[in-house]
Jmol script that loads the backbone (N, CA, C; Angstrom):
load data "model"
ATOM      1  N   UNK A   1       6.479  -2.478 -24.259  1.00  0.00           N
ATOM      2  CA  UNK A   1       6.005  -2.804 -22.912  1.00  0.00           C
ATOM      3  C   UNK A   1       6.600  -1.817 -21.910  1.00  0.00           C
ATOM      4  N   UNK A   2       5.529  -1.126 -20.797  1.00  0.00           N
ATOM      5  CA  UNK A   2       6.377  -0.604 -20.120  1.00  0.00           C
ATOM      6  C   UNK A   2       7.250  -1.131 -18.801  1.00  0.00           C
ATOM      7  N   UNK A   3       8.098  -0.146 -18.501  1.00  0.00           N
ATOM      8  CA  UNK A   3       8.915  -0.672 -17.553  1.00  0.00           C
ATOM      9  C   UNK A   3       8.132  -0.623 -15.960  1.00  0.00           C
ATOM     10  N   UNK A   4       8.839  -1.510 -15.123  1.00  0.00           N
ATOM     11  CA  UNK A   4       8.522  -1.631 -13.939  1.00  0.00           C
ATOM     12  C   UNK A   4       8.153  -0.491 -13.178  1.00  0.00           C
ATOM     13  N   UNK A   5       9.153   0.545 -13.213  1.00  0.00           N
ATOM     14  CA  UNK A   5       9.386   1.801 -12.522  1.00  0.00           C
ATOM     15  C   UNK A   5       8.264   2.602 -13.197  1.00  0.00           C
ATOM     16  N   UNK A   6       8.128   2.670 -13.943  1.00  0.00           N
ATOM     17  CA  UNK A   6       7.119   3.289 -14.804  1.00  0.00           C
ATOM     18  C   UNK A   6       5.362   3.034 -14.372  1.00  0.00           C
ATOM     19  N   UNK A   7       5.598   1.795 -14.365  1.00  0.00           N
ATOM     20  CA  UNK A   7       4.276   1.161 -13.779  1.00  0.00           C
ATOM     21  C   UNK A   7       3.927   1.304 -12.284  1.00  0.00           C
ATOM     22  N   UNK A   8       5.056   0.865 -11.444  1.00  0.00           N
ATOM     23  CA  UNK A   8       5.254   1.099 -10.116  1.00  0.00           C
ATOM     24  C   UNK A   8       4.643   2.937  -9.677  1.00  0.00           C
ATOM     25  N   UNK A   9       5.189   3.600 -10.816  1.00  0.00           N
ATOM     26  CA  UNK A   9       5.373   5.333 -10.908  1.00  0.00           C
ATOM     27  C   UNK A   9       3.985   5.319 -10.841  1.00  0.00           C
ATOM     28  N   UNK A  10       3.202   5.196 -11.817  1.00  0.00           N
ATOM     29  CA  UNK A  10       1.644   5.439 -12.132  1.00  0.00           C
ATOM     30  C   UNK A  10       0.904   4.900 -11.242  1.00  0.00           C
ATOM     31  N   UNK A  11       1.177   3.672 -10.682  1.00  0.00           N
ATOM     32  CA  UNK A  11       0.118   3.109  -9.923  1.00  0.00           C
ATOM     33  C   UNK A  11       0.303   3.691  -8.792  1.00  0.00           C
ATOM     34  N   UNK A  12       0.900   3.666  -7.838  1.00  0.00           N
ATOM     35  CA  UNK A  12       1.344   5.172  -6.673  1.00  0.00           C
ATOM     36  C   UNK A  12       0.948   6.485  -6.666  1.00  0.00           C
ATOM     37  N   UNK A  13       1.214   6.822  -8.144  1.00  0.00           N
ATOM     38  CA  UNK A  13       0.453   8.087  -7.895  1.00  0.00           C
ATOM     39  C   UNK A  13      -1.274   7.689  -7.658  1.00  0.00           C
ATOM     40  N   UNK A  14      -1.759   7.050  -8.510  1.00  0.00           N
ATOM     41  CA  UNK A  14      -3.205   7.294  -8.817  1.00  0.00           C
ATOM     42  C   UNK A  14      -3.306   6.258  -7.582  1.00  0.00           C
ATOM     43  N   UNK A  15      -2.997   5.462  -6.438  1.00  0.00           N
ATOM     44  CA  UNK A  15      -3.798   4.975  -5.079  1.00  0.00           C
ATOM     45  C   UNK A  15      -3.295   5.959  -3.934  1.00  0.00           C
ATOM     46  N   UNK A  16      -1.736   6.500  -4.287  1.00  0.00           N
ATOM     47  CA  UNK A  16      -2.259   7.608  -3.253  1.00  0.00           C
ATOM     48  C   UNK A  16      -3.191   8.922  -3.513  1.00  0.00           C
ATOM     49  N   UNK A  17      -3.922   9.147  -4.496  1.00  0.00           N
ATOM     50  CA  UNK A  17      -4.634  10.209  -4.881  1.00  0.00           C
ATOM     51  C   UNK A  17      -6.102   9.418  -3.790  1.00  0.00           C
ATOM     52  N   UNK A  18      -6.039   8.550  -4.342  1.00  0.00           N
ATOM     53  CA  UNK A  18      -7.574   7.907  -3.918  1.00  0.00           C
ATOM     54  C   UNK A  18      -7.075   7.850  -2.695  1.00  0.00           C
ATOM     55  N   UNK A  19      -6.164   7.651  -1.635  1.00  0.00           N
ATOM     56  CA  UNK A  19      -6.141   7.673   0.109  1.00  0.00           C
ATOM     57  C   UNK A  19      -6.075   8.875   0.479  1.00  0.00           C
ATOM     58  N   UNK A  20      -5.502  10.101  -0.431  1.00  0.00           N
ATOM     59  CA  UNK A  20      -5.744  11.302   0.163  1.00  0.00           C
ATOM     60  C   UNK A  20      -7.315  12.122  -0.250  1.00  0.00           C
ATOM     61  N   UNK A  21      -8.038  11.390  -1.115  1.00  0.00           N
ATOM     62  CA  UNK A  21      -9.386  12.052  -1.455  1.00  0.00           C
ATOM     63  C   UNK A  21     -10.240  11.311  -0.375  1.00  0.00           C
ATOM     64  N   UNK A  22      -9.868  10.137   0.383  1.00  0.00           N
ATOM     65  CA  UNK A  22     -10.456   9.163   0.736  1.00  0.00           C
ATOM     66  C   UNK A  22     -10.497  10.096   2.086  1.00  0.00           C
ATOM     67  N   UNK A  23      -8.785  10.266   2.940  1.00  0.00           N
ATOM     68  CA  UNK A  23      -8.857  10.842   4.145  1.00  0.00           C
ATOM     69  C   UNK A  23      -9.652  12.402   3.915  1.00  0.00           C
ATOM     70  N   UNK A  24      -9.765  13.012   3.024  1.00  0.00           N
ATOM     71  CA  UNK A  24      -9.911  14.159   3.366  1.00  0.00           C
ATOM     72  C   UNK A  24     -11.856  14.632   3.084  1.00  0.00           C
ATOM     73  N   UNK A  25     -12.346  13.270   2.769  1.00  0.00           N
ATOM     74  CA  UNK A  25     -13.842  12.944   2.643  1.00  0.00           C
ATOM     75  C   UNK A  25     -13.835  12.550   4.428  1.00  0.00           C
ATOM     76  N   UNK A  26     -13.284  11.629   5.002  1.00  0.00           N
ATOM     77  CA  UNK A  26     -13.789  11.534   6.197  1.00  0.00           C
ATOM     78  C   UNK A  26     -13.512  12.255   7.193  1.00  0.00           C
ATOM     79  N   UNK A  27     -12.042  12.936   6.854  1.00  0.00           N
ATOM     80  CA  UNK A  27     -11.769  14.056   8.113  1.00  0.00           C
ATOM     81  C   UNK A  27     -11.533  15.410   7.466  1.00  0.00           C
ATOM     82  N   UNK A  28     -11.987  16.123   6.701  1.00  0.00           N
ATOM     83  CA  UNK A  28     -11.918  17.246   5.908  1.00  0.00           C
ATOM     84  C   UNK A  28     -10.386  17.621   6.129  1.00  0.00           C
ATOM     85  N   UNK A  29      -9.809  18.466   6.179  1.00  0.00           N
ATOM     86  CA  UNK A  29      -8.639  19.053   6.177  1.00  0.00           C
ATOM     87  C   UNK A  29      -7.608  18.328   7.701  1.00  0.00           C
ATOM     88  N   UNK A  30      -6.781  17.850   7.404  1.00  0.00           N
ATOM     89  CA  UNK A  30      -5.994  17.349   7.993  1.00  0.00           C
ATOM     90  C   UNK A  30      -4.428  17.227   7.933  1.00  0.00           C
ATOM     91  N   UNK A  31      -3.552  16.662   8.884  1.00  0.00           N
ATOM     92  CA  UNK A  31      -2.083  16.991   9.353  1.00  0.00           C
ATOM     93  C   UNK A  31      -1.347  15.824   8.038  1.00  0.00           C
ATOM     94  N   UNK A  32      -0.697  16.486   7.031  1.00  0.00           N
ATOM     95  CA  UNK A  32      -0.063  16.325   6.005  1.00  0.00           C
ATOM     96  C   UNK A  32       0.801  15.223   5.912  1.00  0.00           C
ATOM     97  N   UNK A  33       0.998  15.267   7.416  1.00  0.00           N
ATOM     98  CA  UNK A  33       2.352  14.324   8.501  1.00  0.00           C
ATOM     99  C   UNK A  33       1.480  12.984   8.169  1.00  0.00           C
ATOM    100  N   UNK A  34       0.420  12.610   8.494  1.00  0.00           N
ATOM    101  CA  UNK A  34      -0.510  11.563   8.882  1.00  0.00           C
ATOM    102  C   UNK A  34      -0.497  10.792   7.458  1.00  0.00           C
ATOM    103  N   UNK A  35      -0.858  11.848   6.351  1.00  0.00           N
ATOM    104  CA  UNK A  35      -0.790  11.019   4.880  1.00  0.00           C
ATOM    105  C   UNK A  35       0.509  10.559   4.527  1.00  0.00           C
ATOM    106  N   UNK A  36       1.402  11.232   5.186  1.00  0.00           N
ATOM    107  CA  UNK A  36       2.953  10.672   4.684  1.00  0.00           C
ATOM    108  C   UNK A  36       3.143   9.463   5.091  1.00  0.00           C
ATOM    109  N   UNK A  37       2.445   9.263   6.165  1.00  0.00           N
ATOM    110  CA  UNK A  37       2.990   7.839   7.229  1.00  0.00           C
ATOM    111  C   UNK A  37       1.817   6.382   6.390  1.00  0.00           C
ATOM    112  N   UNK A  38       1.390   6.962   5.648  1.00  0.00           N
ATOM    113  CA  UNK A  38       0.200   5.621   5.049  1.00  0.00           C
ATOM    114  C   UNK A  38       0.184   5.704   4.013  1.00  0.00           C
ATOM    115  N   UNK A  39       0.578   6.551   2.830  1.00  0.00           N
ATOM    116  CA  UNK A  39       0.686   6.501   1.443  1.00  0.00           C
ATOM    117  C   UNK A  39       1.743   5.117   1.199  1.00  0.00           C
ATOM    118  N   UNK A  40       1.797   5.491  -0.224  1.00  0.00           N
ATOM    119  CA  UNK A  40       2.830   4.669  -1.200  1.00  0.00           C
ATOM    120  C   UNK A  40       3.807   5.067  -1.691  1.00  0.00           C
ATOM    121  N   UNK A  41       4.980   4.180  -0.910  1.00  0.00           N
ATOM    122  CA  UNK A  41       6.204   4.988  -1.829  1.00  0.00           C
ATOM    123  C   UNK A  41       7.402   4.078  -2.367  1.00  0.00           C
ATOM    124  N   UNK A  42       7.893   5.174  -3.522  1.00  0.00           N
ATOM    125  CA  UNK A  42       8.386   4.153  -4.328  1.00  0.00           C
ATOM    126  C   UNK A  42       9.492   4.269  -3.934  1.00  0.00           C
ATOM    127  N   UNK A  43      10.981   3.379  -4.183  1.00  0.00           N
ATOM    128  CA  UNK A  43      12.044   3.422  -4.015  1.00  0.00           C
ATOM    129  C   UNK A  43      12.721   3.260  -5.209  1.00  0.00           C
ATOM    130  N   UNK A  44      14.215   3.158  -5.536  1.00  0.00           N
ATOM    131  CA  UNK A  44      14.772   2.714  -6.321  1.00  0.00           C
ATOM    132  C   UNK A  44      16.303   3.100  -6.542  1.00  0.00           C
ATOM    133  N   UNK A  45      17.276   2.330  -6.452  1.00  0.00           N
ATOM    134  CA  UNK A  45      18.398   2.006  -6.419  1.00  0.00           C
ATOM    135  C   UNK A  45      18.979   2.445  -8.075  1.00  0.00           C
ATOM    136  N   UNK A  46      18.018   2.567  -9.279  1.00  0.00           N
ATOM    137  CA  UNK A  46      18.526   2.683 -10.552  1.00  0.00           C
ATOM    138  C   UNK A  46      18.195   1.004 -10.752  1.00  0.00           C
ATOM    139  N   UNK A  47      18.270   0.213 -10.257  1.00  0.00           N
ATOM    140  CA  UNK A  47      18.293  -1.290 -11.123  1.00  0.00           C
ATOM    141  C   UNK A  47      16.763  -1.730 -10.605  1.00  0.00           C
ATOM    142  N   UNK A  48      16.775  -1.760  -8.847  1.00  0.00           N
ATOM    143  CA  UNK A  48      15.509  -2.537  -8.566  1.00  0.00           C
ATOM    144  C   UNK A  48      14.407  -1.295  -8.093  1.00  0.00           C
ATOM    145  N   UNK A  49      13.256  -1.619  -7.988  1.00  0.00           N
ATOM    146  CA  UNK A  49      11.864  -0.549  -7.910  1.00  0.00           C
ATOM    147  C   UNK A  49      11.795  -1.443  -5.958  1.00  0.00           C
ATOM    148  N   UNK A  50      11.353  -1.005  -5.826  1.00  0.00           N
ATOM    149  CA  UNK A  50      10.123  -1.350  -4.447  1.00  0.00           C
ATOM    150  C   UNK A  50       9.341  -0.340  -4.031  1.00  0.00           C
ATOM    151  N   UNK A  51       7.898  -1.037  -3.363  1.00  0.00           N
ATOM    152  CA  UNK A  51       6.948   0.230  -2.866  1.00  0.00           C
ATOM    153  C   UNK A  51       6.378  -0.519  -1.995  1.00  0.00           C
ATOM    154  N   UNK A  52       6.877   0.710  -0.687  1.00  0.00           N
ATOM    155  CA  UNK A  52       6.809   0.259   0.434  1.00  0.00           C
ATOM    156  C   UNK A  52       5.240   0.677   0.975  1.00  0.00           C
ATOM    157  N   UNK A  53       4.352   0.484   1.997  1.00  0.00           N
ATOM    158  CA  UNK A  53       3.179   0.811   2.185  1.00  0.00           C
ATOM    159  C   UNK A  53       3.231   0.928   4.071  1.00  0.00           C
ATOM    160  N   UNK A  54       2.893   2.376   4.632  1.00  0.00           N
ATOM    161  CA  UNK A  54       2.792   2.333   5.853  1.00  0.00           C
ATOM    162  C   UNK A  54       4.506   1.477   6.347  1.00  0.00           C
ATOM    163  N   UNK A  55       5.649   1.817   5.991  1.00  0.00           N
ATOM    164  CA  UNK A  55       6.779   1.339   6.073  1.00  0.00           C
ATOM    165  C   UNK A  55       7.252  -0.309   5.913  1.00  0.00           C
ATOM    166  N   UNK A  56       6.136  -0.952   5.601  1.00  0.00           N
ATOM    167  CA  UNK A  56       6.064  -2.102   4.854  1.00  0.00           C
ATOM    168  C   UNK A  56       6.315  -2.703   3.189  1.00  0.00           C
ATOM    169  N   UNK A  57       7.283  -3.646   3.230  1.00  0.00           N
ATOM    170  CA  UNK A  57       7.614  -3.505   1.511  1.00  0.00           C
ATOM    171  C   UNK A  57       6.696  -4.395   1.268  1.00  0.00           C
ATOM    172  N   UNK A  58       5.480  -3.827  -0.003  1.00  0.00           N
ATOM    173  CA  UNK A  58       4.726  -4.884  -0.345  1.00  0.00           C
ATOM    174  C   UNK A  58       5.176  -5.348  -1.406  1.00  0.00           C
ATOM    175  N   UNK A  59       5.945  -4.792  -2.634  1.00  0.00           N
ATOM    176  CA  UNK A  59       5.975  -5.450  -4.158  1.00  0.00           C
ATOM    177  C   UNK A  59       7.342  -4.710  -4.282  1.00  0.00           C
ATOM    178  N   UNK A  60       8.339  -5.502  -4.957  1.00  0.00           N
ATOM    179  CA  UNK A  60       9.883  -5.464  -5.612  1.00  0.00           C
ATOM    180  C   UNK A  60       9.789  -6.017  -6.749  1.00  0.00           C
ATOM    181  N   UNK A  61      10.719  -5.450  -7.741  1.00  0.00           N
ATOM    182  CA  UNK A  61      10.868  -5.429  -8.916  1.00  0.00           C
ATOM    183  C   UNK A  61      11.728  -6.883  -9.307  1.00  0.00           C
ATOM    184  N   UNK A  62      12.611  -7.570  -7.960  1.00  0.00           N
ATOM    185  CA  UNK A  62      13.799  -7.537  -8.324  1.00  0.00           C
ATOM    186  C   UNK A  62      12.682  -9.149  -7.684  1.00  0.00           C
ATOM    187  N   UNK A  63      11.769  -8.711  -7.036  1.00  0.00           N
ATOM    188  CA  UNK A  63      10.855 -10.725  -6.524  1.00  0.00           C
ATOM    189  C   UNK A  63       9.639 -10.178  -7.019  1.00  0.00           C
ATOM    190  N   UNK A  64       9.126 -10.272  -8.083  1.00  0.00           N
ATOM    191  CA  UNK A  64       7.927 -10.067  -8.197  1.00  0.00           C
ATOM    192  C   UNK A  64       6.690 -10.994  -8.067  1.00  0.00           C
ATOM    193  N   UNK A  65       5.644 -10.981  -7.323  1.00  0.00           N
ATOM    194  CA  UNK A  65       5.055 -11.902  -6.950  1.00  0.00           C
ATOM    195  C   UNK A  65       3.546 -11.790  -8.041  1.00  0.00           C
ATOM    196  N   UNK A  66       3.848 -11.124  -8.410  1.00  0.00           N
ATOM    197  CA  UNK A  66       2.373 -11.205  -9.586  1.00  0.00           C
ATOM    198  C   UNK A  66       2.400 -12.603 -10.662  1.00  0.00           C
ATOM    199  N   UNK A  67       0.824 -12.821 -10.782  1.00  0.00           N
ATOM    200  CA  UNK A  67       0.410 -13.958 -11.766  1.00  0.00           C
ATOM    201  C   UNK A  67       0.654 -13.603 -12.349  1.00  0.00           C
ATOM    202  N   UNK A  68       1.270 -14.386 -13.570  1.00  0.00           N
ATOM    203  CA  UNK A  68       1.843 -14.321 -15.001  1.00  0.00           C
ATOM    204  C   UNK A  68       0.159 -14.383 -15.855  1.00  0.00           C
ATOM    205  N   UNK A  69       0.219 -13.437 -16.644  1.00  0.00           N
ATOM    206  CA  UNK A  69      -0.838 -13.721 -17.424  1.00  0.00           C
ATOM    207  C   UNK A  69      -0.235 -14.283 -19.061  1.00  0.00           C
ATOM    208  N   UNK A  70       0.915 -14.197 -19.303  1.00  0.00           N
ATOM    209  CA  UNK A  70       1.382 -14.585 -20.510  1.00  0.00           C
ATOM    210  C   UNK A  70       2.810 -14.566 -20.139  1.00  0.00           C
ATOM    211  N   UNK A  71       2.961 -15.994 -19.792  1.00  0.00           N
ATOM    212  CA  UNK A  71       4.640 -16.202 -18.891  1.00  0.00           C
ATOM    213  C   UNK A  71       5.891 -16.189 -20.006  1.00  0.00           C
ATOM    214  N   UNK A  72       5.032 -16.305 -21.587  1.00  0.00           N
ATOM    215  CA  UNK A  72       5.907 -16.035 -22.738  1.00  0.00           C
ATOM    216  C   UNK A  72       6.659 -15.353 -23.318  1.00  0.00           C
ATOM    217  N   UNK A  73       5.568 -14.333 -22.988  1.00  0.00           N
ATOM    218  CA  UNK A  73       5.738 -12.757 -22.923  1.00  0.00           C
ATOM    219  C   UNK A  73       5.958 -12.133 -22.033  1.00  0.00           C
ATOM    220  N   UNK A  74       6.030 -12.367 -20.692  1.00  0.00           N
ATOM    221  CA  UNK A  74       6.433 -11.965 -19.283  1.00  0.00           C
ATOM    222  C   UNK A  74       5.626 -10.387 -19.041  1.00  0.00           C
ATOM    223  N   UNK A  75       4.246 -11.208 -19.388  1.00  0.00           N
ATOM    224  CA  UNK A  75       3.516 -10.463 -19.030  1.00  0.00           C
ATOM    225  C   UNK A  75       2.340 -10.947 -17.779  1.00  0.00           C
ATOM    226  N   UNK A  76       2.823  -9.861 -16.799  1.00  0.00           N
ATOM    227  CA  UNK A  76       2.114 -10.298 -15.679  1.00  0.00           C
ATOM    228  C   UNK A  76       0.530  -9.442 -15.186  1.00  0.00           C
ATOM    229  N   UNK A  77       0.295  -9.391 -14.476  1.00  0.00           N
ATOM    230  CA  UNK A  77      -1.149  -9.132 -13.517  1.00  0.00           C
ATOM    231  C   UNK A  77      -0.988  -7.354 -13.563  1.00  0.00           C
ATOM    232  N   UNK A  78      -1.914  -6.811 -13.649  1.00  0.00           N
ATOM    233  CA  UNK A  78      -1.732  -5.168 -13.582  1.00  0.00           C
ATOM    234  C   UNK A  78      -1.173  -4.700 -11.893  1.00  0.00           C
ATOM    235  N   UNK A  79      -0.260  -3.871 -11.669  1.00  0.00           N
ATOM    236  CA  UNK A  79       0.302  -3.981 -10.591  1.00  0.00           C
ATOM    237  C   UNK A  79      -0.725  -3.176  -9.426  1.00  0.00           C
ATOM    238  N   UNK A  80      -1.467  -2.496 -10.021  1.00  0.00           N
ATOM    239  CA  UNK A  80      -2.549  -1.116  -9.429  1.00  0.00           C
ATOM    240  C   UNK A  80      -3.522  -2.283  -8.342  1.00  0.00           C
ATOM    241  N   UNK A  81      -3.962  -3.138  -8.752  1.00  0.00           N
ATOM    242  CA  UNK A  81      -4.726  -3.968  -8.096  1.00  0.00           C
ATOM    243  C   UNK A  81      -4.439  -5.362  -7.090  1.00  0.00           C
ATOM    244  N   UNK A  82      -3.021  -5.546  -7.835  1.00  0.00           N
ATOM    245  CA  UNK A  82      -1.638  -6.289  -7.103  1.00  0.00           C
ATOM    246  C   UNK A  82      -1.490  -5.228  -5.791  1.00  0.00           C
ATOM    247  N   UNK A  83      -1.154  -4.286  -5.933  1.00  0.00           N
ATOM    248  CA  UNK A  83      -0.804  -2.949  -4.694  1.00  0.00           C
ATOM    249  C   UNK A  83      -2.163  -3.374  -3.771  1.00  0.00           C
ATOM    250  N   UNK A  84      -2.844  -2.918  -4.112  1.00  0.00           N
ATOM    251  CA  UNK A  84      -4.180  -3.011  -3.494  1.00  0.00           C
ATOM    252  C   UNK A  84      -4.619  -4.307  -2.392  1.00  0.00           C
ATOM    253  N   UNK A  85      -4.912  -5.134  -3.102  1.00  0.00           N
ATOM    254  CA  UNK A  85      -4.691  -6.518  -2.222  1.00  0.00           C
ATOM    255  C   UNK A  85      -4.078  -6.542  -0.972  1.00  0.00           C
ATOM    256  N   UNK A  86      -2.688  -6.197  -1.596  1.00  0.00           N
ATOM    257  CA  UNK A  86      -1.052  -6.137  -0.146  1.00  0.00           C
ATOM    258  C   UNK A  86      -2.034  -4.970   0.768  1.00  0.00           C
ATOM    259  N   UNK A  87      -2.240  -4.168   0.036  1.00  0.00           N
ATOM    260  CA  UNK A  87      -2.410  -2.689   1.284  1.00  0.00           C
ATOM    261  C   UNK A  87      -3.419  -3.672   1.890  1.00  0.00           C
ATOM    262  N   UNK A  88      -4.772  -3.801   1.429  1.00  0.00           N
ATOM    263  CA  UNK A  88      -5.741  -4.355   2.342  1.00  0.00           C
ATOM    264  C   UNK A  88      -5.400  -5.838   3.361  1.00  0.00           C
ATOM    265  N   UNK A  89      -4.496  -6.602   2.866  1.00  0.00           N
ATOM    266  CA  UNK A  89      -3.987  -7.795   3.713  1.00  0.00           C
ATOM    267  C   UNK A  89      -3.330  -6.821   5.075  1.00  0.00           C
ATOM    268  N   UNK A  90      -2.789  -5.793   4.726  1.00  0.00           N
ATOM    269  CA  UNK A  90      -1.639  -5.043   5.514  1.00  0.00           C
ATOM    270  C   UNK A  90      -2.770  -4.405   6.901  1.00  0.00           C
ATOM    271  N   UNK A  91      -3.843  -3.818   6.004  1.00  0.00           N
ATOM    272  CA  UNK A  91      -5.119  -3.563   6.850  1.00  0.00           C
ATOM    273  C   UNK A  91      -5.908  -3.988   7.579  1.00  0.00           C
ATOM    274  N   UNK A  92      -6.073  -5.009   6.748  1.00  0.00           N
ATOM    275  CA  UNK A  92      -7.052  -6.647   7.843  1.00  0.00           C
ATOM    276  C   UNK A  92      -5.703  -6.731   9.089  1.00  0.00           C
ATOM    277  N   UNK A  93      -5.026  -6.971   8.633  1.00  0.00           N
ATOM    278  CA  UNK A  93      -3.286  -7.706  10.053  1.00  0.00           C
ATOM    279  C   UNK A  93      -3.646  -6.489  11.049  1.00  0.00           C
ATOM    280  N   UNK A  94      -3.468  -5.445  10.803  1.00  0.00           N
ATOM    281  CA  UNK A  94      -3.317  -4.238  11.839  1.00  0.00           C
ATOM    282  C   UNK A  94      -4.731  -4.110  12.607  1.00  0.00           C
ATOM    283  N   UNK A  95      -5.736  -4.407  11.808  1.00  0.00           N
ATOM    284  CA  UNK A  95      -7.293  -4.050  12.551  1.00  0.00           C
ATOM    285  C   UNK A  95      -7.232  -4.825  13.482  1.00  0.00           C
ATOM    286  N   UNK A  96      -6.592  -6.397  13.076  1.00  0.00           N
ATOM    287  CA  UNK A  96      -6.689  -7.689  14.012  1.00  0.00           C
ATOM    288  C   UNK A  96      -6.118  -7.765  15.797  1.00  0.00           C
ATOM    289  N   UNK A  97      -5.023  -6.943  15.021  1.00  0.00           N
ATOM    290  CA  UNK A  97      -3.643  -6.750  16.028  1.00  0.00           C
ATOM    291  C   UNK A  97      -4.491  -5.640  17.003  1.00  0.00           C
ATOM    292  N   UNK A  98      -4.947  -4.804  16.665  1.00  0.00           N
ATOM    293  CA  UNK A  98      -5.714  -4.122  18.037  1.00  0.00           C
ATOM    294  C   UNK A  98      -6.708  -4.278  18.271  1.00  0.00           C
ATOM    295  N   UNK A  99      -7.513  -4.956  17.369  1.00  0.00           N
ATOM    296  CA  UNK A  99      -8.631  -5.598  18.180  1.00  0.00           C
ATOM    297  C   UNK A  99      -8.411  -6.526  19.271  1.00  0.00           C
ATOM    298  N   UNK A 100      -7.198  -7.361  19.249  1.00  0.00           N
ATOM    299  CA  UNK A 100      -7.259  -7.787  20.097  1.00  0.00           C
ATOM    300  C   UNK A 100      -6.363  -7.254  21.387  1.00  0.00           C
ATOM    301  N   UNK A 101      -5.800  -5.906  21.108  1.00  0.00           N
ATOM    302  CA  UNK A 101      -5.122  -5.262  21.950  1.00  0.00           C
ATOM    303  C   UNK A 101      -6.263  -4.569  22.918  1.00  0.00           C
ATOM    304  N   UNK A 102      -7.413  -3.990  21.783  1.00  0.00           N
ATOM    305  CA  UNK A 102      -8.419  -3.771  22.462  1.00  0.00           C
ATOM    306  C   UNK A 102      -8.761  -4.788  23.767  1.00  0.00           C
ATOM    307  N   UNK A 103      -8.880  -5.600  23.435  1.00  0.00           N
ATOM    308  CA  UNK A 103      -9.977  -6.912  24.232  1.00  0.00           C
ATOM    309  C   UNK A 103      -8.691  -7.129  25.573  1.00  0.00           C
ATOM    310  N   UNK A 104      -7.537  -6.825  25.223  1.00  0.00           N
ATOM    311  CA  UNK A 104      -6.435  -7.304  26.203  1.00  0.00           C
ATOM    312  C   UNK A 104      -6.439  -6.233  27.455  1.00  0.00           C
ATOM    313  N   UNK A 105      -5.925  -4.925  27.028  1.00  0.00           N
ATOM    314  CA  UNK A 105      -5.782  -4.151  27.368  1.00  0.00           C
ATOM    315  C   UNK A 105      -6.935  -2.888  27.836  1.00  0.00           C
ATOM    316  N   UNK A 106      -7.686  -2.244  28.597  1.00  0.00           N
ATOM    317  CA  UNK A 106      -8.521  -1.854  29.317  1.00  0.00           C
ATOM    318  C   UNK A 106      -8.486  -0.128  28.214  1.00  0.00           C
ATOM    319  N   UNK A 107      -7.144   0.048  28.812  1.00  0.00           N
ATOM    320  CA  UNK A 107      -7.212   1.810  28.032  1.00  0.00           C
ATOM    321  C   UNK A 107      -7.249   1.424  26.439  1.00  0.00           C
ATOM    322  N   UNK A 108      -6.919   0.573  25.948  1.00  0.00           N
ATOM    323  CA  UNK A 108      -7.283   0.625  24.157  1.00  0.00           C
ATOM    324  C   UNK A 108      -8.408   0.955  23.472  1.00  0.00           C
ATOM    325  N   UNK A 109      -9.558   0.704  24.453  1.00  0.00           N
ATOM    326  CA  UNK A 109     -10.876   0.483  24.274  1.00  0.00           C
ATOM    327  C   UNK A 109     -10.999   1.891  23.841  1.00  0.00           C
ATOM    328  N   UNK A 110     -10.674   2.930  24.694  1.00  0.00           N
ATOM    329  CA  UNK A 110     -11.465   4.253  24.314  1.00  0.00           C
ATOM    330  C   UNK A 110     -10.592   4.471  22.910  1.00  0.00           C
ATOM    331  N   UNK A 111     -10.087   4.042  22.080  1.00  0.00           N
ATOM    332  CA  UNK A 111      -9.552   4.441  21.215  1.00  0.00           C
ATOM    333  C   UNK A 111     -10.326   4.941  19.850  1.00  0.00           C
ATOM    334  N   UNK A 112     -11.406   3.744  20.138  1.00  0.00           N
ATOM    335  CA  UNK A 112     -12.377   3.690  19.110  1.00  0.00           C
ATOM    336  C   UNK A 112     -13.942   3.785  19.430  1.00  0.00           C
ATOM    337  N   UNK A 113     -13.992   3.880  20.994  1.00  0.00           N
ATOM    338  CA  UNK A 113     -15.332   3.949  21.523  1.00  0.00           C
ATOM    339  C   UNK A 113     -16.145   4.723  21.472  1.00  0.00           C
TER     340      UNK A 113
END
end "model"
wireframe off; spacefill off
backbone 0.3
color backbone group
């Protein structure tokens, strides 16, 4: 079975591949700075993993919140699609948060107008 870090390792690489093929389909060539601040990154102390998203910790090694698919075997939920979920919950919260900053605030509006 593989290890956490291992898994944590692979799934990071291959969703930040897909956010930087993603940004660079809608804004062709862009500031390097911008992908750093919204990718996935991993951490690790040597004992515990975490991967933080847009400076948010979504998944730790050390609380793991994934469904057990075989709690016998302590085998849980694939983490690639576990990641995914968090990022998009993380996405819906932030769209919310200025939409209604939009509606509050007068200059927000041109942000997206």
């Amino acid at each position: 079975m593989r290890n956490d870090f291992q898994e944590a390792f692979d799934a990071i690489e291959d969703i930040n591949e897909e956010l930087y093929e993603a940004m660079y389909q809608l804004h062709g060539e862009f500031d390097e700075n911008v992908m750093h601040e919204i990718e996935l990154e991993l951490l690790t102390n040597g004992d515990t993993s975490i991967i933080e998203f847009a400076g948010f910790q979504i998944w730790s090694s050390e609380d793991d919140e994934r469904e057990y698919i075989d709690e016998n075997e302590d085998i849980r939920e694939p983490l690639k699609p576990f990641l995914r979920a968090k990022m998009n919950s993380k996405i819906t919260f932030w769209a919310e948060v200025l939409t209604k900053l939009k509606a509050y605030r007068k200059e927000w509006r041109t942000l997206n107008d």
